[in-house]
Backbone and ligand atoms as CSV (ligand in chain L), in Angstrom:
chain,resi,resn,atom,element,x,y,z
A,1,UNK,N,N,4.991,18.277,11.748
A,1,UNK,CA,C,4.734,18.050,10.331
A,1,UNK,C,C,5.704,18.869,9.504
A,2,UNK,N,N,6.006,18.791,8.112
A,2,UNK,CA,C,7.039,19.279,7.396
A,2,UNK,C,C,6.604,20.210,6.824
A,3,UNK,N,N,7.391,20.353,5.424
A,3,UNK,CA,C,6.904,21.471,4.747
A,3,UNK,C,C,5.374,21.820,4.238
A,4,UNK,N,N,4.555,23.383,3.882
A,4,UNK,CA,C,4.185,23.463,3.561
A,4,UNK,C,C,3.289,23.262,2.562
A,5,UNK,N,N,2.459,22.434,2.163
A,5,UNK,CA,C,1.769,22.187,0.947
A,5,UNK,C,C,1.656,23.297,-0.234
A,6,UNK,N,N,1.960,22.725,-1.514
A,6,UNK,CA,C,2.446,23.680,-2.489
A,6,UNK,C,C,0.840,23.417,-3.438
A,7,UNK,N,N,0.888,24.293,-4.650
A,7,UNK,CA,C,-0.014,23.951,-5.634
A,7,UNK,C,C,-0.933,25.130,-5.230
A,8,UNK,N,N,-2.039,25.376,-6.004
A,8,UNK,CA,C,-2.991,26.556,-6.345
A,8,UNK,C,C,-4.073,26.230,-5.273
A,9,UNK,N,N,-4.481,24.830,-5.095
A,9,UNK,CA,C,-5.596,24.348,-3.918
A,9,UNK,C,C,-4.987,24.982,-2.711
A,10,UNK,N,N,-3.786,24.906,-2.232
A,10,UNK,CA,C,-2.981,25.268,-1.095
A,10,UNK,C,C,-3.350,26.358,-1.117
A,11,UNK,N,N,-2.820,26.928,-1.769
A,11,UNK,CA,C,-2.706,28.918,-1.880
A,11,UNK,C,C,-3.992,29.406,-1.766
A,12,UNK,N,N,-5.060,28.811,-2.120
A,12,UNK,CA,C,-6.323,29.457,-2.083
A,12,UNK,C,C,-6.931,28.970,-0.673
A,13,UNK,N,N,-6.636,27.912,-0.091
A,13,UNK,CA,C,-7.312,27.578,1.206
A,13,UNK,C,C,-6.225,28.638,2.305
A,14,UNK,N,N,-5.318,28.816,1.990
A,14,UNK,CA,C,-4.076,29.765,2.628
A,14,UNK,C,C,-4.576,31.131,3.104
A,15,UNK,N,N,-5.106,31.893,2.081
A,15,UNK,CA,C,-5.765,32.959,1.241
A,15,UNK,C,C,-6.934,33.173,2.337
A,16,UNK,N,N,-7.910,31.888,2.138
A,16,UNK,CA,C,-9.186,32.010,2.682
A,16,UNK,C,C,-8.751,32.137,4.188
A,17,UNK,N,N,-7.593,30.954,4.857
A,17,UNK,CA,C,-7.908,31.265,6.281
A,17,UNK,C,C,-7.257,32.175,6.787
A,18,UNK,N,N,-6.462,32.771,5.943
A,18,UNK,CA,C,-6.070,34.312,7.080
A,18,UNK,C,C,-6.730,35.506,6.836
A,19,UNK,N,N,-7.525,35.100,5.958
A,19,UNK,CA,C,-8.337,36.211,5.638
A,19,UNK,C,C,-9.515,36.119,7.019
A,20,UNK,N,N,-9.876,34.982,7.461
A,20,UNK,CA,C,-10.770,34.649,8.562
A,20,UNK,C,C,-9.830,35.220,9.914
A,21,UNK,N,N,-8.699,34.743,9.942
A,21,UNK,CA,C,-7.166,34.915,10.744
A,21,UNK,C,C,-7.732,36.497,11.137
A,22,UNK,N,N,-7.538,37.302,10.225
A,22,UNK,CA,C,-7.309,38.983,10.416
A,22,UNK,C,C,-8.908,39.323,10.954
A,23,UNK,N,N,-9.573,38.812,10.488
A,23,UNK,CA,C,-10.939,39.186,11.035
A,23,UNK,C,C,-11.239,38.776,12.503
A,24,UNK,N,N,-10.835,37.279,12.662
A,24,UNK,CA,C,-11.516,37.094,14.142
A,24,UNK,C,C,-10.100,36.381,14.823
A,25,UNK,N,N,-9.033,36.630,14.806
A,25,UNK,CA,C,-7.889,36.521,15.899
A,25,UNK,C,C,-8.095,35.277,16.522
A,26,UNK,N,N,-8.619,33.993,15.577
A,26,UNK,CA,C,-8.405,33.043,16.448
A,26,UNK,C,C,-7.365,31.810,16.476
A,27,UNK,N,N,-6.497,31.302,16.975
A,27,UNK,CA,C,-5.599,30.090,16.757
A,27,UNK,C,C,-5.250,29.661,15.935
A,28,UNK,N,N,-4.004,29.623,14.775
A,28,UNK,CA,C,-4.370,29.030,13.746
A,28,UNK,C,C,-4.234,27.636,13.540
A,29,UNK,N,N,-3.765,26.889,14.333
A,29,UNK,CA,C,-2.917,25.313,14.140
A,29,UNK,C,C,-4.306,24.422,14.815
A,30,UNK,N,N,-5.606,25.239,15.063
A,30,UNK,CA,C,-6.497,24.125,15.476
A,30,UNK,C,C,-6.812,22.953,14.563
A,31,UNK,N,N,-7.499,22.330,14.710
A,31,UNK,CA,C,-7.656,21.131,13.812
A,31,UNK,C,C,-9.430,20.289,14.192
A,32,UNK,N,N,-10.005,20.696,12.929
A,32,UNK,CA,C,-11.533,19.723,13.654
A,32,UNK,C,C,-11.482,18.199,13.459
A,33,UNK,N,N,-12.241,17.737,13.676
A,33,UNK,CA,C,-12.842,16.224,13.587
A,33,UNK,C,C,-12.320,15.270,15.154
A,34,UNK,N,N,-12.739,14.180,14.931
A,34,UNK,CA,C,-12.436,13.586,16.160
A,34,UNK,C,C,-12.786,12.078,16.281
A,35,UNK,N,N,-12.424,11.230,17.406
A,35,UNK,CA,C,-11.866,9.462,16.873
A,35,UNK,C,C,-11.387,9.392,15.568
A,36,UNK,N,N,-9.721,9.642,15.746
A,36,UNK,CA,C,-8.937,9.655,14.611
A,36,UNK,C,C,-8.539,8.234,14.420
A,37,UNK,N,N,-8.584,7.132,15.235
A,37,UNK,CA,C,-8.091,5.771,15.417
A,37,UNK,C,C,-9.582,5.093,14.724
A,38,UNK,N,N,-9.573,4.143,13.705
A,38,UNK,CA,C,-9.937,3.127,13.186
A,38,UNK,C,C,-9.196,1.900,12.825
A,39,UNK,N,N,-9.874,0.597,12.557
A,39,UNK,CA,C,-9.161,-0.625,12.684
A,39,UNK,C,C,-9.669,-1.324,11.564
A,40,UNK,N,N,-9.265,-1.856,10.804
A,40,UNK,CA,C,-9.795,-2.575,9.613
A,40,UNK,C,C,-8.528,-3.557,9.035
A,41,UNK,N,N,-9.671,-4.726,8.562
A,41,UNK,CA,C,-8.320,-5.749,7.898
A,41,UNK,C,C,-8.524,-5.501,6.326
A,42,UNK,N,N,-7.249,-6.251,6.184
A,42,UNK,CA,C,-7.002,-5.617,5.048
A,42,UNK,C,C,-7.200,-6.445,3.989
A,43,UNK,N,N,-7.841,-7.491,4.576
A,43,UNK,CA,C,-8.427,-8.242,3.317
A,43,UNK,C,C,-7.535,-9.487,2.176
A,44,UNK,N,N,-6.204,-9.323,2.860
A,44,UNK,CA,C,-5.697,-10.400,2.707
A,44,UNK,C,C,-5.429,-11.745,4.092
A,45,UNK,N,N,-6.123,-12.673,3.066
A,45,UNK,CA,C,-6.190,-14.529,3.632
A,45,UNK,C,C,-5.334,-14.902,4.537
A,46,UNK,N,N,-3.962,-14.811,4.054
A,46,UNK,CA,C,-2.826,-14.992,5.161
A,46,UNK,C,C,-2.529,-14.161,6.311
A,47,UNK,N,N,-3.046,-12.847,5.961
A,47,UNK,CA,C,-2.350,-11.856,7.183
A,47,UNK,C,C,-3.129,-12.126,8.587
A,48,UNK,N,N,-2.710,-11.899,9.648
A,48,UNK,CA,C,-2.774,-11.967,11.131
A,48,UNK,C,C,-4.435,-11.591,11.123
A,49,UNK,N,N,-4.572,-10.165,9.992
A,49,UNK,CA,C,-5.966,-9.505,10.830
A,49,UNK,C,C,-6.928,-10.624,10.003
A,50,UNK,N,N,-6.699,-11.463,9.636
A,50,UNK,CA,C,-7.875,-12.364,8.619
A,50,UNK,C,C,-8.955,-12.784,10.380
A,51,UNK,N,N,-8.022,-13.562,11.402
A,51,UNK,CA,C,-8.516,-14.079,12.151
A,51,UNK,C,C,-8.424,-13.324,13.562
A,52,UNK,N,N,-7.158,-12.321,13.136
A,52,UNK,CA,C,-7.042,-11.693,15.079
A,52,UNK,C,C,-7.082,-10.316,15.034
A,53,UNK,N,N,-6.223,-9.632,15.400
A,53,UNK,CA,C,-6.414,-8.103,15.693
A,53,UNK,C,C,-6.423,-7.697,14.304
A,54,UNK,N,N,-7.039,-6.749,14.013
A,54,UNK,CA,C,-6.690,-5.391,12.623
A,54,UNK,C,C,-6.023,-4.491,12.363
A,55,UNK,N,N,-5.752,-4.286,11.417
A,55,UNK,CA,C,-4.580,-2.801,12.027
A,55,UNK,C,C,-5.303,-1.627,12.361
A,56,UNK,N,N,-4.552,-0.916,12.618
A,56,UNK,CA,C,-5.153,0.367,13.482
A,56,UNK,C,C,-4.712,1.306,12.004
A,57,UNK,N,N,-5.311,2.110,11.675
A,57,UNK,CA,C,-5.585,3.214,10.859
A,57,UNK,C,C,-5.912,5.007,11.128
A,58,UNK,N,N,-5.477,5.592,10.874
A,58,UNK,CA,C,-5.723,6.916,11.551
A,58,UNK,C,C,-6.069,7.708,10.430
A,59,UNK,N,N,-7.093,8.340,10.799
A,59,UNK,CA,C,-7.577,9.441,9.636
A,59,UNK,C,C,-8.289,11.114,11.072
A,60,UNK,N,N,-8.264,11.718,9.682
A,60,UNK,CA,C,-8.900,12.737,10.215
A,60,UNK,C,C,-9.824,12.989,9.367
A,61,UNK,N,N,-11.216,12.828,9.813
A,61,UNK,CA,C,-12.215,13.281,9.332
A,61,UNK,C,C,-12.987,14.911,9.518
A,62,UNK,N,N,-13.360,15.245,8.757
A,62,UNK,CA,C,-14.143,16.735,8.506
A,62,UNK,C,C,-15.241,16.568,7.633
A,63,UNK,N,N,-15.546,18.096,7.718
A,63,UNK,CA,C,-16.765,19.062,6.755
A,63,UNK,C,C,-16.183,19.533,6.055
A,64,UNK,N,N,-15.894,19.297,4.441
A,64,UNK,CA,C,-15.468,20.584,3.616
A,64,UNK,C,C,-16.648,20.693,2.658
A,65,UNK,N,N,-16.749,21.954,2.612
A,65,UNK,CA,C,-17.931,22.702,1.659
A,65,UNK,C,C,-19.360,21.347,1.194
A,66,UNK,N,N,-19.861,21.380,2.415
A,66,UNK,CA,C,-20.741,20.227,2.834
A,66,UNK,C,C,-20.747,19.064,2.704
A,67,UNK,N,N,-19.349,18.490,2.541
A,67,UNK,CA,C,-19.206,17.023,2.214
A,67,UNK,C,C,-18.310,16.374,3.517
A,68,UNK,N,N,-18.514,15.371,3.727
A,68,UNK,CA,C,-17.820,14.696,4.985
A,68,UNK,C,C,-16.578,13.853,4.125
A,69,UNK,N,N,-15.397,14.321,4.863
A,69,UNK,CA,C,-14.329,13.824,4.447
A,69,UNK,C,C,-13.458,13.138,5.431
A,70,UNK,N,N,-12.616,12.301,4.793
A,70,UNK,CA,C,-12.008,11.611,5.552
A,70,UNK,C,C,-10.243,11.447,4.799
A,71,UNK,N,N,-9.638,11.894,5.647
A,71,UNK,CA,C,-7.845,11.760,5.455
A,71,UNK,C,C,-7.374,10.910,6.074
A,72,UNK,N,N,-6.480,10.186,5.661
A,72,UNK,CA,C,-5.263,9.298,6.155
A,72,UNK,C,C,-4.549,10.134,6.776
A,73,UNK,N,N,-3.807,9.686,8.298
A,73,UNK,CA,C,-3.133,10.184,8.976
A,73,UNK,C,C,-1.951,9.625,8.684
A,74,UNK,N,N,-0.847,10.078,8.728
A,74,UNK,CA,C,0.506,8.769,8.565
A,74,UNK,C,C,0.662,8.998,10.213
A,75,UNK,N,N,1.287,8.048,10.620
A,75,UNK,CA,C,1.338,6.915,11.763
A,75,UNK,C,C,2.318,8.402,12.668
A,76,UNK,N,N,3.299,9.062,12.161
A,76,UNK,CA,C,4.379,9.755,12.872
A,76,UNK,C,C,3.727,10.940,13.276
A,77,UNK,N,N,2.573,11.674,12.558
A,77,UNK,CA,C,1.387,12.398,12.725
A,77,UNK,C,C,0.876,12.247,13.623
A,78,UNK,N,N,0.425,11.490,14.329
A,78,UNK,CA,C,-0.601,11.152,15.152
A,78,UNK,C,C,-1.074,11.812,16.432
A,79,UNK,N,N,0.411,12.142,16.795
A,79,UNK,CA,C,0.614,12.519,18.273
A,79,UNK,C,C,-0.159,14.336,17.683
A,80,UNK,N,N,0.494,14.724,17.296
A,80,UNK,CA,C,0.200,16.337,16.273
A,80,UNK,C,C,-1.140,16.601,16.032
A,81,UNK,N,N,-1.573,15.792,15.767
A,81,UNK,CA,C,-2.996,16.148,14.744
A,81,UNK,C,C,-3.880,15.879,16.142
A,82,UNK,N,N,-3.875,14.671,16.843
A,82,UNK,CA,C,-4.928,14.410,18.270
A,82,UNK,C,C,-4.730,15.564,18.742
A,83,UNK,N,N,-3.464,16.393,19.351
A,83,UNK,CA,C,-3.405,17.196,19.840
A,83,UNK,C,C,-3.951,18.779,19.082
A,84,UNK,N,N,-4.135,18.784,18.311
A,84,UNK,CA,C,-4.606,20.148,17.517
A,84,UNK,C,C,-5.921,20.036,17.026
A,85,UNK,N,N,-6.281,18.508,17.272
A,85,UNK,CA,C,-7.706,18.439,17.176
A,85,UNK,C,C,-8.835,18.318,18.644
A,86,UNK,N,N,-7.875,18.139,19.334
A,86,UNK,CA,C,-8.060,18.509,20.967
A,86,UNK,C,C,-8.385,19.882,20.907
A,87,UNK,N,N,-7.504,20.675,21.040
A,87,UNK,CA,C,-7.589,21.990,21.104
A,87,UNK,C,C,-8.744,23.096,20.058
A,88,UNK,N,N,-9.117,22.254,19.011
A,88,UNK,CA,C,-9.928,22.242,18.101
A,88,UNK,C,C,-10.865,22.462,19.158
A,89,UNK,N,N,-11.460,20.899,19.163
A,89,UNK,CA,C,-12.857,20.668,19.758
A,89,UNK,C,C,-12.899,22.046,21.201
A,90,UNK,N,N,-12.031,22.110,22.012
A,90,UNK,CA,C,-11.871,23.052,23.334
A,90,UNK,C,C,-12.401,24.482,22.772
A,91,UNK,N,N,-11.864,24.667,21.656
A,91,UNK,CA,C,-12.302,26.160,21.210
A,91,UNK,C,C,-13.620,26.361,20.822
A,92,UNK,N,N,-13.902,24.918,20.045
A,92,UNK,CA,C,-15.489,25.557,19.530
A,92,UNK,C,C,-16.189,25.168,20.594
A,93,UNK,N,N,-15.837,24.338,21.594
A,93,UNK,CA,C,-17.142,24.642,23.067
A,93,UNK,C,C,-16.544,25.486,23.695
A,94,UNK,N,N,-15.535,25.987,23.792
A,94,UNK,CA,C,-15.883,28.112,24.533
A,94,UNK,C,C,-16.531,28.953,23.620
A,95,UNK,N,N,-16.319,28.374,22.229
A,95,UNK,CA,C,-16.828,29.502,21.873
A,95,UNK,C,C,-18.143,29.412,21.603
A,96,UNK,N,N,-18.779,27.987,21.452
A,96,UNK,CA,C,-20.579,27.810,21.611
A,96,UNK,C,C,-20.987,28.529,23.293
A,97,UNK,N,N,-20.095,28.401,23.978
A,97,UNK,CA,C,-20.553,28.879,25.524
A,97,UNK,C,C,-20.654,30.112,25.092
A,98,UNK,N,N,-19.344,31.017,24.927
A,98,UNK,CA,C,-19.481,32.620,24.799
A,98,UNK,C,C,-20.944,33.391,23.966
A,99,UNK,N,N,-20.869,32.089,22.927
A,99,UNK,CA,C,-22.154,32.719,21.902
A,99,UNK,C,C,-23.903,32.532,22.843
A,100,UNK,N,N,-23.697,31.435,23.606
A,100,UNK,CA,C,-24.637,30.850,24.860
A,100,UNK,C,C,-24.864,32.269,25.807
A,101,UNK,N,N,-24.126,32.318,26.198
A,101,UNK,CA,C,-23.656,33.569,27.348
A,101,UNK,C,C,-24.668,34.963,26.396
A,102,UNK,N,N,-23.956,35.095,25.487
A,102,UNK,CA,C,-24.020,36.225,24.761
A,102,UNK,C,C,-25.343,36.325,24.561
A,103,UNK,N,N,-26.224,35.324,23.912
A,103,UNK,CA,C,-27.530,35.524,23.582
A,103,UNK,C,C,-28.201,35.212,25.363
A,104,UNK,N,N,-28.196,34.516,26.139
A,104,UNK,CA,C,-28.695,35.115,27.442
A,104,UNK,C,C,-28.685,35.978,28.377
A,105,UNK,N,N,-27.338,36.950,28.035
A,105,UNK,CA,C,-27.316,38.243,28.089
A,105,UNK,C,C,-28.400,39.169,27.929
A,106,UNK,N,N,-28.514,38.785,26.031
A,106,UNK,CA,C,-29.403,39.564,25.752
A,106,UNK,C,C,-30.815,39.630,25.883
A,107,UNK,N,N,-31.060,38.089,26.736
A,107,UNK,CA,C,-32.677,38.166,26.786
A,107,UNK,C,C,-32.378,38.704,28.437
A,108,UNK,N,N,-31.422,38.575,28.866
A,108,UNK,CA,C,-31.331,39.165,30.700
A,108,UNK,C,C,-31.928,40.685,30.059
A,109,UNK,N,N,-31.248,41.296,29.501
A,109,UNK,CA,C,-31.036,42.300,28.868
A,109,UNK,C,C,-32.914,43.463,28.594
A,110,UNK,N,N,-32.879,42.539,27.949
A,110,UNK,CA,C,-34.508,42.859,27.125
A,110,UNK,C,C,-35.482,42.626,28.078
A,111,UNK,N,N,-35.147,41.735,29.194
A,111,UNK,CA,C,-36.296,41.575,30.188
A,111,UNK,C,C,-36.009,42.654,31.878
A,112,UNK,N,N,-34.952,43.347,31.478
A,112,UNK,CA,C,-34.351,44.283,32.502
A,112,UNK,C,C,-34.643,45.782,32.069
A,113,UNK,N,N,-35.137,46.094,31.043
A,113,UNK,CA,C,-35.349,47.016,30.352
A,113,UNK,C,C,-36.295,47.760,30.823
A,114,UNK,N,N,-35.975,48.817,31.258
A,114,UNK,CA,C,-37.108,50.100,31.336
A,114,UNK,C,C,-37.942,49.876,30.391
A,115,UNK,N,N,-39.924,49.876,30.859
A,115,UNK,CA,C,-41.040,50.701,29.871
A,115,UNK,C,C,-40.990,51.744,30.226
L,1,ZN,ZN,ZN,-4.050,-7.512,7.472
């Protein structure tokens, strides 16, 4: 992907994630959401998808500040974003395991305990 995104929205989402960055040392190029491939016609009479295939469409969908969103992928993207949204999804199930682990630890823990 190219340059940087400019503007005050940028700078403040920038802001927020390295501020998360310095606190918990984790990856920064992950990427959430997942089935980035959708197919839809486009609603014109003459074109191919009226009667046969649709085009294929790519978005990346998310959670921002409790709303479900959905982005257009451009087509040269594709390969980039699956892959960082791969690695996405991989991190937050180690890290639901570690937090798994962690709290059965602590009941190993509490039930190993000297009265
Ligand atoms: Zn069409």
């Amino acid at each position: 992907m190219n340059a940087e995104p400019k503007g005050p929205e940028a700078a403040r989402l920038r802001q927020r994630k390295f501020s998360l960055l310095r606190q918990f040392h984790f990856p920064e190029d992950l990427l959430p959401g997942s089935r980035p491939l959708t197919h839809r016609r486009c609603g014109k009479p003459t074109c191919h998808c009226a009667s046969g295939e649709s085009h294929p469409v790519w978005h990346l969908s998310f959670m921002a500040e409790g709303k479900h969103r959905v982005e257009r992928i451009p087509e040269d993207w594709v390969d980039e974003v699956r892959r960082r949204a791969q690695a996405g999804r991989a991190y937050q199930d180690a890290l639901r395991e570690v937090l798994t682990a962690n709290a059965e630890l602590l009941a190993l823990r509490r039930k190993q305990r000297p009265r």
